[in-house]
N, C-alpha and C positions, 0 to 999 in steps of 0.2 A: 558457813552460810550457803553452802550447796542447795540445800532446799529454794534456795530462793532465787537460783539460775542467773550469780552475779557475772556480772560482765568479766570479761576476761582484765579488759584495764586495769578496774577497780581492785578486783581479785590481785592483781601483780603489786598492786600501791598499797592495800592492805594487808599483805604479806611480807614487804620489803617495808615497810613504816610502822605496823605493829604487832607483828606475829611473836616478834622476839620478847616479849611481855604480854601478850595476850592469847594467845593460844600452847597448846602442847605442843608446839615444832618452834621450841627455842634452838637456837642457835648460841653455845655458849663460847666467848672469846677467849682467846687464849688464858688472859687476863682471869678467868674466873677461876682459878686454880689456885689463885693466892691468895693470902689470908691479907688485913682483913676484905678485900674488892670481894672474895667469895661470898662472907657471911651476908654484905650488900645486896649484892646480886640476887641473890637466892629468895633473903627476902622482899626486896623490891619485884621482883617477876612473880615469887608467889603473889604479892599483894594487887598487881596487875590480872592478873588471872582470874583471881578472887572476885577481881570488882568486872571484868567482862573477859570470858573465853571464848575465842569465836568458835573454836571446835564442840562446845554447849551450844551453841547458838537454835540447833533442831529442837531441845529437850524443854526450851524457855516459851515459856504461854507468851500469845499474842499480847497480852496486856507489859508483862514483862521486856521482850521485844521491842513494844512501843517506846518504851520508859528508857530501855539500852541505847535506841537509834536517836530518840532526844539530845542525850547525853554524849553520844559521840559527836551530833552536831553542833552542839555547843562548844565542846571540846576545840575540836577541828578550829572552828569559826573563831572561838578568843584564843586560837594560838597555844593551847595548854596542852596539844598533842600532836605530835610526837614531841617527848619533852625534851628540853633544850639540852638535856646534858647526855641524850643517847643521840641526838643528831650531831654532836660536838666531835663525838666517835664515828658512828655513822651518817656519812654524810648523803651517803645516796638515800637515806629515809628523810630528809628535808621534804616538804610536801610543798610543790610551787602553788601558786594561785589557782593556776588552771586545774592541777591534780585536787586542791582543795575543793573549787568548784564543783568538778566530777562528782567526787564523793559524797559533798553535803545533797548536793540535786538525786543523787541515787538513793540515799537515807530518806530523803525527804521524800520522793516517790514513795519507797517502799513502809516508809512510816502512816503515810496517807491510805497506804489499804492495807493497813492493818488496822485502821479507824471505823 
């Protein structure tokens, strides 16, 4: 999301709460070296990827874009991101109210002029 001159906050909260399933700079845990947590892994982070890369993020039409930052604010907002079984692990990706806040209000800026 470079293009879009995201705050430094935001940037640190989106990197530490969903990079590791959403973008090309996974961070793989010890853990993913064994069978079967490997075969998990791999398809669980490809299938994250799949459905939003932030490192694609420059290459996606504004319409599209539109439709991603919807979605992550929904996401965010009923609590179905960062999901419960990678915050169980990682705990410093828990997203507080205030971080929640941030991020939905910065989507929603940046979803409004992309309209």
């Amino acid at each position: 999301m470079v293009e879009n001159q995201v705050p430094a906050t935001i940037k640190n909260r989106l990197q530490i709460s969903c990079y590791d399933c959403h973008s090309n700079n996974t961070d793989y845990p010890w853990y993913s070296k064994i069978q079967p947590a490997a075969w998990y892994l791999k398809d669980h982070i490809q299938e994250g990827k799949d459905e939003l890369n932030f490192n694609e993020w420059a290459t996606f039409s504004d319409r599209r874009k539109n439709s991603k930052l919807r979605s992550i604010i929904s996401q965010i907002e009923e609590d179905k991101m960062p999901l419960d079984f990678y915050t169980l692990i990682h705990r410093d990706a828990i997203l507080s109210d205030e971080d929640k806040r941030m991020i939905i209000d910065y989507m929603t800026a940046l979803k409004d002029s992309l309209e």
